[in-house]
TORKOL-4160 file (C-alpha; in steps of 0.2 Angstrom, whole numbers, padded with zeros to 4 digits, m for minus):
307
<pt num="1" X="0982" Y="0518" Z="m0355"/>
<pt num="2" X="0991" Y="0529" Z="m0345"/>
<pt num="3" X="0976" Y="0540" Z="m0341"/>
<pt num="4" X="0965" Y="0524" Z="m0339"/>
<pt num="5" X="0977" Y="0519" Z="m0323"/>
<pt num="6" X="0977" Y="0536" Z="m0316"/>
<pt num="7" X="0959" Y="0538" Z="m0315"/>
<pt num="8" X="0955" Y="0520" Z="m0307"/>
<pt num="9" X="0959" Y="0525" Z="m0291"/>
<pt num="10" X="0944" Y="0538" Z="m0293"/>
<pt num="11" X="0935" Y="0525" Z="m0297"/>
<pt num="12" X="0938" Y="0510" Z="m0287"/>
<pt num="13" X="0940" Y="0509" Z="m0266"/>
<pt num="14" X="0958" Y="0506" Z="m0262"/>
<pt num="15" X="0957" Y="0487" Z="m0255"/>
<pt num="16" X="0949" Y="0482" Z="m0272"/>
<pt num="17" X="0961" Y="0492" Z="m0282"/>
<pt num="18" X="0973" Y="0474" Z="m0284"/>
<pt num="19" X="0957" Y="0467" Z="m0292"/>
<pt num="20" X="0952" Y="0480" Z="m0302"/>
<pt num="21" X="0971" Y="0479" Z="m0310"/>
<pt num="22" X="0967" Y="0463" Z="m0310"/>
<pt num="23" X="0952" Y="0465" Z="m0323"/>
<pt num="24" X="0959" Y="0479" Z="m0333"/>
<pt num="25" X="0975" Y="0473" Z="m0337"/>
<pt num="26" X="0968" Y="0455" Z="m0342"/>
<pt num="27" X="0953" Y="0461" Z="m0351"/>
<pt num="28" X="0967" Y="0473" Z="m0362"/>
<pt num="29" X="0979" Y="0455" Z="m0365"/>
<pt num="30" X="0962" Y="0445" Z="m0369"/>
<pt num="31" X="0956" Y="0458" Z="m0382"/>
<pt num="32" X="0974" Y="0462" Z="m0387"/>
<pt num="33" X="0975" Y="0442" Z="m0392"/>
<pt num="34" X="0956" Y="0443" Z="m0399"/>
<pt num="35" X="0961" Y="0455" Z="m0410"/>
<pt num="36" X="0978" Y="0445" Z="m0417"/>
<pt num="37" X="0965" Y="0429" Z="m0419"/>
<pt num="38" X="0955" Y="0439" Z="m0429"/>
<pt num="39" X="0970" Y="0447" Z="m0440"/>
<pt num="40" X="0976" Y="0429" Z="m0444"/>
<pt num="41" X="0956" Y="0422" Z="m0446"/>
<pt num="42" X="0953" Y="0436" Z="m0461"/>
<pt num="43" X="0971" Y="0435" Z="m0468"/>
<pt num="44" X="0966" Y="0415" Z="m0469"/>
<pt num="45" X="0952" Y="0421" Z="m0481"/>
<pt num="46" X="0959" Y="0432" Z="m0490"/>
<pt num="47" X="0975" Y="0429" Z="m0494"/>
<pt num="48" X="0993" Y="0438" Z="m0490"/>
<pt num="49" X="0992" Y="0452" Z="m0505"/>
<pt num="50" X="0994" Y="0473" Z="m0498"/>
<pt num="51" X="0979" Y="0474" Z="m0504"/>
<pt num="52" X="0972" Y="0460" Z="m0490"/>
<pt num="53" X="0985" Y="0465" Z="m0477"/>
<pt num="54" X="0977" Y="0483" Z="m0481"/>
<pt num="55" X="0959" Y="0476" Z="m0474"/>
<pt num="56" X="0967" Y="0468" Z="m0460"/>
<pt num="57" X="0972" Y="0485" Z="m0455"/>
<pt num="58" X="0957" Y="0496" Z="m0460"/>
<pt num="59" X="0948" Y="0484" Z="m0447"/>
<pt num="60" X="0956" Y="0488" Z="m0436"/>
<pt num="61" X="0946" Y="0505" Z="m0435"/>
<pt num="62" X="0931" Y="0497" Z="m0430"/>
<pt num="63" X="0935" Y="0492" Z="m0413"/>
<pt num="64" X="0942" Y="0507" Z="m0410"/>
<pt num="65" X="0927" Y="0515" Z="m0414"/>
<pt num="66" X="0916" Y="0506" Z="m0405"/>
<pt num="67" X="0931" Y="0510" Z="m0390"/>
<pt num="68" X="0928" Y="0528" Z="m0394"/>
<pt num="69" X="0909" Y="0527" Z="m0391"/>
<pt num="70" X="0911" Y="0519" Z="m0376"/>
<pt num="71" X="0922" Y="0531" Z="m0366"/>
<pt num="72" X="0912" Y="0544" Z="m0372"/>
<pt num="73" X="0898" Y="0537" Z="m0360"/>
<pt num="74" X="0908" Y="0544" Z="m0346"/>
<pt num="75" X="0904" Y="0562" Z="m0338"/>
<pt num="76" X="0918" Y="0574" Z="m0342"/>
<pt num="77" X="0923" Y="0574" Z="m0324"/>
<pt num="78" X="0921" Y="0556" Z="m0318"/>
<pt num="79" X="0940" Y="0550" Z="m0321"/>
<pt num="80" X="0948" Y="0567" Z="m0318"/>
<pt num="81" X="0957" Y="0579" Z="m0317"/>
<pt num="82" X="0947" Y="0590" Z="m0302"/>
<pt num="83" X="0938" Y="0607" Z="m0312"/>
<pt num="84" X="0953" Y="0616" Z="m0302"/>
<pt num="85" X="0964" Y="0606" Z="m0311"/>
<pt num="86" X="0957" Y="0609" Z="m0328"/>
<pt num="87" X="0956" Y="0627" Z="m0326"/>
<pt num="88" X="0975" Y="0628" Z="m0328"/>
<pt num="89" X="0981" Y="0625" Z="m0345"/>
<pt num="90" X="0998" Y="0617" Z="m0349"/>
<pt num="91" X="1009" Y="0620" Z="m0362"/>
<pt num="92" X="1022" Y="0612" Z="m0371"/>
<pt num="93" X="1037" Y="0615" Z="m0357"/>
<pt num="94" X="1025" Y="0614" Z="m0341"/>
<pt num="95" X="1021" Y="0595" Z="m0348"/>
<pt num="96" X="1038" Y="0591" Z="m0350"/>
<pt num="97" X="1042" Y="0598" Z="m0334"/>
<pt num="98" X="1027" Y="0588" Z="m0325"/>
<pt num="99" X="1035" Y="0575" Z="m0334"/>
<pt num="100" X="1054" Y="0578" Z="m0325"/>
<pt num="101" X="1044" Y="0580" Z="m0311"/>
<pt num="102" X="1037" Y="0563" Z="m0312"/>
<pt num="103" X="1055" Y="0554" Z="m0316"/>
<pt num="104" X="1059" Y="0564" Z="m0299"/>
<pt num="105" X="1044" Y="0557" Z="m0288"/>
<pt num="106" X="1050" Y="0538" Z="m0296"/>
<pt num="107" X="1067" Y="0540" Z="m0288"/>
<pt num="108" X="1062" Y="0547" Z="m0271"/>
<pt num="109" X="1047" Y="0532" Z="m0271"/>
<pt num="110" X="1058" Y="0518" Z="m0267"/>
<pt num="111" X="1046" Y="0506" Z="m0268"/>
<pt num="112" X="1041" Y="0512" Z="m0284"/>
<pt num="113" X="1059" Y="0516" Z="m0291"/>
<pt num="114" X="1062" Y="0497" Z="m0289"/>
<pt num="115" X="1045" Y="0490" Z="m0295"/>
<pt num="116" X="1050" Y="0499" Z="m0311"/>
<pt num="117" X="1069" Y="0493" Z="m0315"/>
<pt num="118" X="1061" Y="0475" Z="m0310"/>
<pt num="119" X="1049" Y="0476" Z="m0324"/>
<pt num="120" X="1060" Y="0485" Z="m0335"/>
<pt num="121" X="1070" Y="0471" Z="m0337"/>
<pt num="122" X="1057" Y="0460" Z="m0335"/>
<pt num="123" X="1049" Y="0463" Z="m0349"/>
<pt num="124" X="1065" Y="0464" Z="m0360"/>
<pt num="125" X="1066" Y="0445" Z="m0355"/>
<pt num="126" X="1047" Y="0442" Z="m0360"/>
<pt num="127" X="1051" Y="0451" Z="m0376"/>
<pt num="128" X="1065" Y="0442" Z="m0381"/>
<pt num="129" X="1056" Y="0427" Z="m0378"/>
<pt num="130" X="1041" Y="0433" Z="m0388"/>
<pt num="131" X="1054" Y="0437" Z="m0402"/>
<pt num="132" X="1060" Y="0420" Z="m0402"/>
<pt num="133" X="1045" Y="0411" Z="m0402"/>
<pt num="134" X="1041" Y="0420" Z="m0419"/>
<pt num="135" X="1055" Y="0415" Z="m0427"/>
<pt num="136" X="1056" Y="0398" Z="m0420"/>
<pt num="137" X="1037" Y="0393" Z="m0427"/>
<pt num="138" X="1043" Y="0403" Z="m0442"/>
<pt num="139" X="1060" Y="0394" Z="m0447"/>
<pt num="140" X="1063" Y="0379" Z="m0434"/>
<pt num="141" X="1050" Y="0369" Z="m0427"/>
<pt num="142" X="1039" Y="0357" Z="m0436"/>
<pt num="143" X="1021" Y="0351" Z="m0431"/>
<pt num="144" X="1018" Y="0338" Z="m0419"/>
<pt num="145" X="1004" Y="0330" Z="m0416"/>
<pt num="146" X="0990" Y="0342" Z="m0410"/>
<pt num="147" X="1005" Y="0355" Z="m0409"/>
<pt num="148" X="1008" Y="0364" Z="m0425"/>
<pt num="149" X="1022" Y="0376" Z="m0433"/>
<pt num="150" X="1019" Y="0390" Z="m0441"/>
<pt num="151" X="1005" Y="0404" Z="m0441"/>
<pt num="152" X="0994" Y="0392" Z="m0433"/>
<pt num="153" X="1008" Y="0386" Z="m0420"/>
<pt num="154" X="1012" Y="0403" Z="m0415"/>
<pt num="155" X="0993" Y="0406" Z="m0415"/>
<pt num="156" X="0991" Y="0393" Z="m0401"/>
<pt num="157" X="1005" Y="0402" Z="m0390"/>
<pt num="158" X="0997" Y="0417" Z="m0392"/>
<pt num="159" X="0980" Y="0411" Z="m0385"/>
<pt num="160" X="0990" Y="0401" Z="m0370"/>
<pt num="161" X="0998" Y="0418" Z="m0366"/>
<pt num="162" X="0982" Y="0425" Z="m0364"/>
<pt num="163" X="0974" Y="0411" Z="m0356"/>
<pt num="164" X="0987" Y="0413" Z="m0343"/>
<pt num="165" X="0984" Y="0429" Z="m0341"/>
<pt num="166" X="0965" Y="0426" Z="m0338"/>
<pt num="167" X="0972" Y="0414" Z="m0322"/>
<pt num="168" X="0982" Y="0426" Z="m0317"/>
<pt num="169" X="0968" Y="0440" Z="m0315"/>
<pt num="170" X="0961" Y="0427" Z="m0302"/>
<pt num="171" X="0973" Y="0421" Z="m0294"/>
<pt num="172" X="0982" Y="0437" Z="m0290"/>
<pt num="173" X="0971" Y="0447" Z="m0281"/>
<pt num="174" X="0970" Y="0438" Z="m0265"/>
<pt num="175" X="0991" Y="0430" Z="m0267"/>
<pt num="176" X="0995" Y="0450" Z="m0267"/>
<pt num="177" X="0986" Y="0454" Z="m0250"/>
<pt num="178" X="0991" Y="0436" Z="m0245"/>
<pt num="179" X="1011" Y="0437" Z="m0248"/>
<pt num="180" X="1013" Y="0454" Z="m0251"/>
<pt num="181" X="1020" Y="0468" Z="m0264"/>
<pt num="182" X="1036" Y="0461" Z="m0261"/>
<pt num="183" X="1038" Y="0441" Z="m0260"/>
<pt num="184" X="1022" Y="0440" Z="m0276"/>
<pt num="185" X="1031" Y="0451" Z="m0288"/>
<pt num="186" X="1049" Y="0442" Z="m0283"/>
<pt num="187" X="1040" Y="0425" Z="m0282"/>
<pt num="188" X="1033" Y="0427" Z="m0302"/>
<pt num="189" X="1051" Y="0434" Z="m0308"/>
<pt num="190" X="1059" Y="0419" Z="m0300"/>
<pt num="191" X="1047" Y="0406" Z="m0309"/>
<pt num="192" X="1048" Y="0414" Z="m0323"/>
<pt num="193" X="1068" Y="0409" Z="m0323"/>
<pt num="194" X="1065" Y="0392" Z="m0321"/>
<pt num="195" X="1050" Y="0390" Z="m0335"/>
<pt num="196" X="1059" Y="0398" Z="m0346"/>
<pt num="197" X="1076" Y="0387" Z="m0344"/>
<pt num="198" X="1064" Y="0372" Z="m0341"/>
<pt num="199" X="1051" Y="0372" Z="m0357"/>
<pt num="200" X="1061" Y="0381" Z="m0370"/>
<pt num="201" X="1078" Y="0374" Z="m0369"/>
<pt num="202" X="1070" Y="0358" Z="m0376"/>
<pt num="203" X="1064" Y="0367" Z="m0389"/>
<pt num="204" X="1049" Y="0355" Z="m0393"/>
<pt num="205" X="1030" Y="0363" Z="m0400"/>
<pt num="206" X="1021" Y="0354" Z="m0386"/>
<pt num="207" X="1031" Y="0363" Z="m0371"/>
<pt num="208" X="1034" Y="0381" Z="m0380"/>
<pt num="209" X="1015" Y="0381" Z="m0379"/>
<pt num="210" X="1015" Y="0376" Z="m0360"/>
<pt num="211" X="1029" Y="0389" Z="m0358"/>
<pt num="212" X="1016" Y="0402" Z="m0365"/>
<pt num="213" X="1003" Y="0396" Z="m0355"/>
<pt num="214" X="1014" Y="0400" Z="m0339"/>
<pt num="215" X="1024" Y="0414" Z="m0343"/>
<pt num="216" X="1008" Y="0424" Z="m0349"/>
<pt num="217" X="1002" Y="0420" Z="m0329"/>
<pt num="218" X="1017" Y="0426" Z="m0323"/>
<pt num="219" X="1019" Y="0441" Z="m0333"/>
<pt num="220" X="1001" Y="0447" Z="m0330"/>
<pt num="221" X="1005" Y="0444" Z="m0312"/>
<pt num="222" X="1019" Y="0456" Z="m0311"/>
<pt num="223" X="1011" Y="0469" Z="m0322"/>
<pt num="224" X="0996" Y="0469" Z="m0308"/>
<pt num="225" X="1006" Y="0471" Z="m0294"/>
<pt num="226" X="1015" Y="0484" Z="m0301"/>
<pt num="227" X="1002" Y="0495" Z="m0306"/>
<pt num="228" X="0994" Y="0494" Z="m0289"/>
<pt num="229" X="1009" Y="0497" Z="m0280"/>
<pt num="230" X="1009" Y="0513" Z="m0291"/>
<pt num="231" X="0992" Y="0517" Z="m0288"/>
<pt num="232" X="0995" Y="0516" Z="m0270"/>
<pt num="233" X="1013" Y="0526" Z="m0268"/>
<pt num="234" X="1011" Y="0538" Z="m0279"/>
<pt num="235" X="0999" Y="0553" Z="m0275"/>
<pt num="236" X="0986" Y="0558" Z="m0287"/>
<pt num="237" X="0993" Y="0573" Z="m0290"/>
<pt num="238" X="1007" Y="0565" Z="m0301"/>
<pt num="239" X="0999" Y="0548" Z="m0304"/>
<pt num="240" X="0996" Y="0552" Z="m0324"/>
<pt num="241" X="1011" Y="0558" Z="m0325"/>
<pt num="242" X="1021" Y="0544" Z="m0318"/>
<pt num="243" X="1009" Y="0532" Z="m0327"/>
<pt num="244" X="1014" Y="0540" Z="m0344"/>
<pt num="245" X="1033" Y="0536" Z="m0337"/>
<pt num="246" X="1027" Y="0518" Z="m0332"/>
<pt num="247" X="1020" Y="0516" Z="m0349"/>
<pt num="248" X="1033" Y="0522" Z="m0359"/>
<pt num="249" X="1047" Y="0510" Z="m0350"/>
<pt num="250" X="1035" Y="0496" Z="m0352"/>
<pt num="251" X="1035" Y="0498" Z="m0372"/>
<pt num="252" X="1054" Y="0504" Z="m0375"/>
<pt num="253" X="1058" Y="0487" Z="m0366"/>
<pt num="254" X="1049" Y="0477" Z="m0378"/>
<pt num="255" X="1058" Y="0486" Z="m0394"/>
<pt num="256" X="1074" Y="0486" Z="m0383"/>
<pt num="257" X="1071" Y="0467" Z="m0382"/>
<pt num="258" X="1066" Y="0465" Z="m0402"/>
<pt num="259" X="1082" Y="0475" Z="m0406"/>
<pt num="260" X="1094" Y="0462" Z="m0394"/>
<pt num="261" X="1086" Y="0448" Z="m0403"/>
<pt num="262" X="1087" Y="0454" Z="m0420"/>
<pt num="263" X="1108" Y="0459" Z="m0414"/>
<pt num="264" X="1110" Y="0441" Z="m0405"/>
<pt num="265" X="1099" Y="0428" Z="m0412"/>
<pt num="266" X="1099" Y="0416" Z="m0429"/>
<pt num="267" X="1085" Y="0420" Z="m0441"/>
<pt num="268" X="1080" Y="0401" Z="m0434"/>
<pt num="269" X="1076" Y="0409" Z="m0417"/>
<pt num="270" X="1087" Y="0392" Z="m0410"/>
<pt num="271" X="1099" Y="0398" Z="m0398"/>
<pt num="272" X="1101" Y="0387" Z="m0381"/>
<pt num="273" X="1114" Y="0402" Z="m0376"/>
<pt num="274" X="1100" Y="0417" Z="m0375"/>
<pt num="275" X="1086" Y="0403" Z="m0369"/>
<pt num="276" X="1099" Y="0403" Z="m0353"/>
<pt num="277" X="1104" Y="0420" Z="m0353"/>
<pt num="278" X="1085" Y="0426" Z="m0352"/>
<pt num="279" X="1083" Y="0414" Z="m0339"/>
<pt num="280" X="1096" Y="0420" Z="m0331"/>
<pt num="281" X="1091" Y="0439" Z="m0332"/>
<pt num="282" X="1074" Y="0431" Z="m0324"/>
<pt num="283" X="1084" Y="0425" Z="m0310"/>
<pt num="284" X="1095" Y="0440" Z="m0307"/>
<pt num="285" X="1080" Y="0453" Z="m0308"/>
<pt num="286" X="1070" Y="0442" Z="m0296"/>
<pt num="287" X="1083" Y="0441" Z="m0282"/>
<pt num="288" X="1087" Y="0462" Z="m0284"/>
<pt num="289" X="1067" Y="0466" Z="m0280"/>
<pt num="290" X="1067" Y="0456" Z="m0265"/>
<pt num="291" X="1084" Y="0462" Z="m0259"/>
<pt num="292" X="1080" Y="0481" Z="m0265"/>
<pt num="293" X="1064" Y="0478" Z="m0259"/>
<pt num="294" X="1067" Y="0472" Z="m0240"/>
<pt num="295" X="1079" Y="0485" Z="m0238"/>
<pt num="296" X="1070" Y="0497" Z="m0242"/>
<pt num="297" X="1057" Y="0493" Z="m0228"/>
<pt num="298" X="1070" Y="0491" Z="m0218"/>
<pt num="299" X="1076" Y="0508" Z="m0220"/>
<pt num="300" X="1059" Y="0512" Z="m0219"/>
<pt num="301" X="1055" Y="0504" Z="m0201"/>
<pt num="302" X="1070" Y="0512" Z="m0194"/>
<pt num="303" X="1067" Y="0528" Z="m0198"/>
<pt num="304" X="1047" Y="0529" Z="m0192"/>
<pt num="305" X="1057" Y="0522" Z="m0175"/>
<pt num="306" X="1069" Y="0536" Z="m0174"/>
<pt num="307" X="1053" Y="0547" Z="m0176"/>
């Protein structure tokens, strides 16, 4: 994945690069949710032994396949690196020192250095609401009407959450150009505070859905944003690298977030405390962007004038 977003920028003209993300990051949420529908589908038929979890996985290799197959289509030096670049080999130190390297070029990006924190904590909050909502459809919530607990009441959320993030590939593009790296990011963090307050405090099938349905839009939203703003601040020359950084953030959040919840929160998944706290740390993250953020154009404006 890392190596997927540093090469779009070879691929793609810079004013589409926002749409591109667009399409990429959704088409990875939509399979990603394909692939869970298809897990629960065959564990429905054949039951919940390890020797039917065992087929579940072993399935798993076929798409992979077929993944493998397809990136093979590509010339060896369509996505890069340039032939000068493959000329030199790396070893073991030199890649962890293009790796330091890469944490250096975060913290001297501003924009970049504070995109990151943003959705480091961002996704800690997604993740501990992800947490929660499997254990809520495991141990709490009954079915209700066309809403159901469960595997198939988790199954719904999980296909609103990638519905959402299907809207968000659309809607995106043009609100990014329109409002601005800045103001669309902050705008997502701050809605995603009030949903999550809002739909989940109530605790009810019907709403947790809804909640899924809008936090997976507002999710995607920021992941777009922030992997163009990367694309677009950080020169190609360390863009792997700082993708690879990006990417490892990005996942130890969400372990960081299943570690809290299994620390903090009843095998139920029912506590109103972490619904407010998440919301909360929404809030808070949402308000630091756009501070960080505008001062650090700020900053920027008054140096090119002293130049």
């Amino acid at each position: 994945l890392s190596a997927l977003s540093a090469a779009q920028p070879l691929l793609v003209a810079d004013d589409l690069l926002v749409t591109a993300n667009a399409l990429a990051v959704t088409a990875g949420t939509l399979a990603a949710t394909a692939g869970a529908g298809l897990a629960i589908g065959i564990r429905s038929l054949l039951g919940d032994t390890d020797g039917d979890y065992a087929v579940i996985a072993l399935s798993a290799a076929i798409p992979y396949l077929v993944a493998a197959a397809l990136a093979a289509r590509f010339h060896r030096a369509d996505l890069g690196p340039t032939h000068a670049q493959r000329q030199t080999g790396e070893t073991a130190a030199q890649v962890l020192r293009g790796l330091i390297a890469g944490i250096r070029l975060i913290g001297s990006v501003r924009p970049v250095a504070t995109a990151y924190a943003a959705i480091t904590v961002h996704r800690i909050c997604f993740g501990v609401w992800t947490v929660c909502a499997v254990l809520l459809y495991r141990n709490y919530l009954t079915g209700a009407g066309p809403f159901r607990a469960g595997l198939g009441g988790l199954a719904q959320v999980l296909a609103a959450v990638a519905l959402g993030g299907g809207f968000a590939a659309f809607v995106t593009p043009a609100a990014f150009r329109r409002l601005g790296p800045v103001r669309w990011p902050a705008a997502m963090l701050a809605t995603s505070a009030v949903l999550e307050i809002g739909l989940v405090l109530p605790y009810r099938p019907g709403l947790l859905v809804l909640s899924g349905l809008l936090l997976g839009f507002t999710a995607q939203a920021v992941k777009i944003s922030v992997d163009t703003i990367t694309q677009q601040d950080v020169p190609d020359a360390f863009r792997g690298r700082v993708f690879a950084i990006y990417d490892m953030l990005f996942n130890v959040a969400l372990v960081v977030a299943a570690v809290l919840t299994a620390g903090a929160i009843p095998e139920s998944g029912h506590s109103p405390l972490s619904v407010l706290v998440v919301g909360a740390g929404w809030a808070a993250v949402a308000a630091g962007y756009l501070i960080r953020s505008r001062r650090t154009t700020t900053s920027a404006r008054r140096s090119r004038a002293r130049d």
